[in-house]
C-alpha positions in Angstrom: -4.1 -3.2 -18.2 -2.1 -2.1 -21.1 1.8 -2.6 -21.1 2.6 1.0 -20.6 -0.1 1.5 -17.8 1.6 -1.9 -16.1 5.0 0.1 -16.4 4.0 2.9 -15.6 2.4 1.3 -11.8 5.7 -0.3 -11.1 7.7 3.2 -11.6 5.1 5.1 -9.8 5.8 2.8 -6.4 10.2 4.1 -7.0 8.9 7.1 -5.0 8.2 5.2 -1.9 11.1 4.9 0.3 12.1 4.1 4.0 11.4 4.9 7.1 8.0 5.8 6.5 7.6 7.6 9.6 5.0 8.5 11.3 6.0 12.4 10.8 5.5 11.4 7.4 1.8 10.7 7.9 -0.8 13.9 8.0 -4.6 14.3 7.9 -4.2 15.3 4.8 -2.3 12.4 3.6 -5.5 10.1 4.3 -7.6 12.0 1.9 -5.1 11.7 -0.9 -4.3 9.1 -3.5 -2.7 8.8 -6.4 -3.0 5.9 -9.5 -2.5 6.0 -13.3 -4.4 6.4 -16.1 -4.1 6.4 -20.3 -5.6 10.1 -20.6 -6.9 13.0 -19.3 -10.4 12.6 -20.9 -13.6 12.0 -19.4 -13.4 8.4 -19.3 -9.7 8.1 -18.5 -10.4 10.3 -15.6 -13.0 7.9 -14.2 -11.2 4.7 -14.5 -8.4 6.5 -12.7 -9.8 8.4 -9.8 -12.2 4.7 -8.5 -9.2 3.0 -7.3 -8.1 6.8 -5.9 -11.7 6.4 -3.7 -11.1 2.4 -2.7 -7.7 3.5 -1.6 -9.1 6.7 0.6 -12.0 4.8 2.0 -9.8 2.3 3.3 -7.0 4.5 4.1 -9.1 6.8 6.8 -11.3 3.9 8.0 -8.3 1.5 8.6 -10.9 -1.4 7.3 -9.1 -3.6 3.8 -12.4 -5.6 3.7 -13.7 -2.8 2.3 -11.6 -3.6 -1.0 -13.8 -4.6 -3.6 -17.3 -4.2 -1.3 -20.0 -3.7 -3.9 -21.3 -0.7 -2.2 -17.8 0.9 -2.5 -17.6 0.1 -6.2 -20.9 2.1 -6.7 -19.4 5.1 -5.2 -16.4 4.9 -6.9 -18.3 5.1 -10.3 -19.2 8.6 -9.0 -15.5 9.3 -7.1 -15.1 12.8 -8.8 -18.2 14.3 -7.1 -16.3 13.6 -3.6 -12.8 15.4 -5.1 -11.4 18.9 -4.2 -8.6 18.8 -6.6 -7.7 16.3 -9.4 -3.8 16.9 -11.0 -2.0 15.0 -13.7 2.0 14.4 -14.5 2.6 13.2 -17.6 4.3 9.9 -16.6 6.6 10.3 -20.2 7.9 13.6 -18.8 6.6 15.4 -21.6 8.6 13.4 -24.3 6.7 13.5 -27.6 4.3 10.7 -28.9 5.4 7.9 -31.2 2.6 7.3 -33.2 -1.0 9.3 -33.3 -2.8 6.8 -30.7 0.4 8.5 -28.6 -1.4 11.7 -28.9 -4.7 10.4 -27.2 -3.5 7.9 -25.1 -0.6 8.5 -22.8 -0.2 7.7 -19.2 -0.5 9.4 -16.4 0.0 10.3 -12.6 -3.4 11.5 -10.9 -3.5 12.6 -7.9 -6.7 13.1 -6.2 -7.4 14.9 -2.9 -10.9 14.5 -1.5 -13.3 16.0 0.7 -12.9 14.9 3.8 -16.7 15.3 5.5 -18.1 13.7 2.4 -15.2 11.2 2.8 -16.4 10.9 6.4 -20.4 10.7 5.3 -19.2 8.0 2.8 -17.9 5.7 5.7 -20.9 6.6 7.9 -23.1 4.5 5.5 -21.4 1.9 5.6 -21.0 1.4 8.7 -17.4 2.6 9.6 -16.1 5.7 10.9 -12.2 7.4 10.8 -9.5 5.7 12.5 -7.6 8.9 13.8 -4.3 9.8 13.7 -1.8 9.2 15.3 -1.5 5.4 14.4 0.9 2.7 15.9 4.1 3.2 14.7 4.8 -0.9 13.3 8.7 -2.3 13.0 8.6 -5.2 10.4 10.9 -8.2 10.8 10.7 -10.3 7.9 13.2 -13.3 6.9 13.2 -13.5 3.1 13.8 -17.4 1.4 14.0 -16.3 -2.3 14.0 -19.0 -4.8 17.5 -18.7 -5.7 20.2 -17.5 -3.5 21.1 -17.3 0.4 18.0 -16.4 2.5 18.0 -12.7 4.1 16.6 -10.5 6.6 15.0 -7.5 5.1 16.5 -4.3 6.4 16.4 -0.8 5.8 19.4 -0.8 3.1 21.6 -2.7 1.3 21.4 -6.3 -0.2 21.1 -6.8 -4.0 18.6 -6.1 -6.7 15.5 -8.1 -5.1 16.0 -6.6 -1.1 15.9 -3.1 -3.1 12.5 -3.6 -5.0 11.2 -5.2 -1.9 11.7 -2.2 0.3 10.0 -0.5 -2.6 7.3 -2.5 -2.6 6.7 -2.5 1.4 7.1 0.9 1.1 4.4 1.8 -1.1 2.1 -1.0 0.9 2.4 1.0 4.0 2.1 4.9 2.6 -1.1 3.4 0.4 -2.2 2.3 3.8 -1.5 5.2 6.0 0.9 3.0 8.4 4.0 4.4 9.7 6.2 1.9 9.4 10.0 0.8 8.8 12.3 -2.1 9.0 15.6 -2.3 11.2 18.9 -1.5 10.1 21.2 -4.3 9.5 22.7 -4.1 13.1 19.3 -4.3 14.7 18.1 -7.5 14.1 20.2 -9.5 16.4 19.0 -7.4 19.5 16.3 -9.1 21.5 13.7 -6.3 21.2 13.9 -4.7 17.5 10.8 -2.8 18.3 11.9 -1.2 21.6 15.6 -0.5 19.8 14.0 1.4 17.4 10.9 3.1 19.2 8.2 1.3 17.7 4.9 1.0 19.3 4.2 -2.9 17.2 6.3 -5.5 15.4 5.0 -7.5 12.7 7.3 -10.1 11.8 6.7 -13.0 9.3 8.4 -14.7 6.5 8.4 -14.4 2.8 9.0 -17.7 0.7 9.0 -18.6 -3.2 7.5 -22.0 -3.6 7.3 -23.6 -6.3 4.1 -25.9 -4.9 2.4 -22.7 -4.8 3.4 -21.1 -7.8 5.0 -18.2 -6.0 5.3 -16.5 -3.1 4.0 -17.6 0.7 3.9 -15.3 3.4 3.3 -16.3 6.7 2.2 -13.2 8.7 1.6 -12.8 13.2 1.2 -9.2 14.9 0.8 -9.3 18.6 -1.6 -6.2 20.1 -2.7 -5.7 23.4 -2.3 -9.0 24.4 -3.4 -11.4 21.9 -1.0 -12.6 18.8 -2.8 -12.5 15.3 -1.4 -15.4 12.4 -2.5 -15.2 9.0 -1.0 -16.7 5.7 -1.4 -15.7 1.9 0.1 -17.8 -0.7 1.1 -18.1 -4.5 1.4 -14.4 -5.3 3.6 -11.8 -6.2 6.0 -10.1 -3.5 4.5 -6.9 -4.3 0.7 -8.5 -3.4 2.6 -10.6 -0.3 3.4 -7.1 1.4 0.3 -5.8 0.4 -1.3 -8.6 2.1 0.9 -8.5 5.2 -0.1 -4.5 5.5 -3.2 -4.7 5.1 -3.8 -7.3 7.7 -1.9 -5.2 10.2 -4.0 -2.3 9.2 -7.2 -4.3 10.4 -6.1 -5.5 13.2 -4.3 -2.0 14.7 -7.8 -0.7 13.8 -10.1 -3.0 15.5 -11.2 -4.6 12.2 -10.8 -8.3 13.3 -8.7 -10.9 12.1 -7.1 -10.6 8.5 -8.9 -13.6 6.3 -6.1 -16.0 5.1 
């Protein structure tokens, strides 16, 4: 990915913010995704709008394994024949090009809303159908151990430059996979039952650690649900791809997708 597409992912995720509620979370919502591309041409367009379809797919059926799945990869070749409306923002707020590849190549916000029965027919042959709204509402305790500094609970404000960008990134995780979810405040994580405190339905708790044996970051994951206690583990990745992992396992098991893969 080019350096200003790279950028341009991390800034799009400062929109995401907390609680995501499960107010926040509409029909609609499911059927919509947004990524970023280098142009508005043809091509651009394409490479754009597949990860839109990934997202969607996964988003309404509840079901990450679906996440690189050859069969999805074919359809997302053809995403724009399943969209009702495609929109771009000019990620560069309209500031004028540098240089002439400027002209031709700047990035962008798409936003993609799509069909929702051929959405629906889309799961059917694979095998999957809609989880419906609305969905468990999840409370996430989760006891940071950066590589530097004191370790931390992460709560819902607060903390320095790392607890901010984590929220962010947790944030974006759990909108990107339709899960209403939020982290306590401060004051709430001594009480015996965060979840009840605060209304939620699940808690997924787990902590986040940098080591260096791994050459990053190791989460260690556990969601219990209707009686049985789930565990799974990713390691030596990026915060932002620890939370995505820790999300997306809740999402399959809330679902009734199985047990997340470690």
């Amino acid at each position: 990915m080019p350096g200003c597409l790279k950028l341009a992912a991390a800034v799009l995720a400062v929109v995401f913010a907390f609680p995501v509620a499960a107010a926040d979370i509409d029909r609609a919502d499911l059927y919509r995704a947004q990524s970023v591309t280098s142009g508005t041409g043809e091509e651009n367009r394409a490479w754009g709008l597949a990860p839109c379809l990934e997202e969607v797919l996964v988003k309404v059926s509840g079901d990450p394994r679906l996440i690189g799945d050859p069969r999805v990869e074919e359809m997302s070749r053809h995403a724009a024949d399943y969209a009702t409306d495609i929109g771009y923002r000019d990620l560069l707020n309209n500031r004028p090009p540098h240089d002439e590849q400027g002209t031709h190549d700047r990035p962008q916000y798409i936003t993609a809303d799509f069909d929702p029965d051929k959405i629906d027919a889309l799961l059917a042959s694979l095998g999957h159908k809609p989880w419906p709204l609305p969905r468990p509402a999840i409370v996430a305790l989760l006891d940071i151990k950066p590589m530097k500094g004191d370790d931390f609970t992460l709560v819902r404000d607060g903390g320095g430059e790392l607890a901010t960008n984590m929220r962010v990134a947790l944030a974006a995780a759990a909108l990107r996979a339709g899960l209403p979810l939020e982290l306590p405040k401060a004051q709430d994580v001594v009480l015996a039952d965060v979840t009840q405190t605060m209304g939620g339905d699940v808690l997924l708790a787990g902590t986040l650690a940098w080591r260096q044996e791994a050459l990053g970051w190791v989460g260690d994951w556990r969601l219990a649900f209707k009686g049985k206690e789930y565990r799974w583990q990713v390691r030596g990745v990026s915060f932002d791809d620890a939370f995505r992992n820790a999300v997306r396992g809740t999402l399959q098991i809330l679902s009734g997708n199985g047990q997340p893969e470690t």
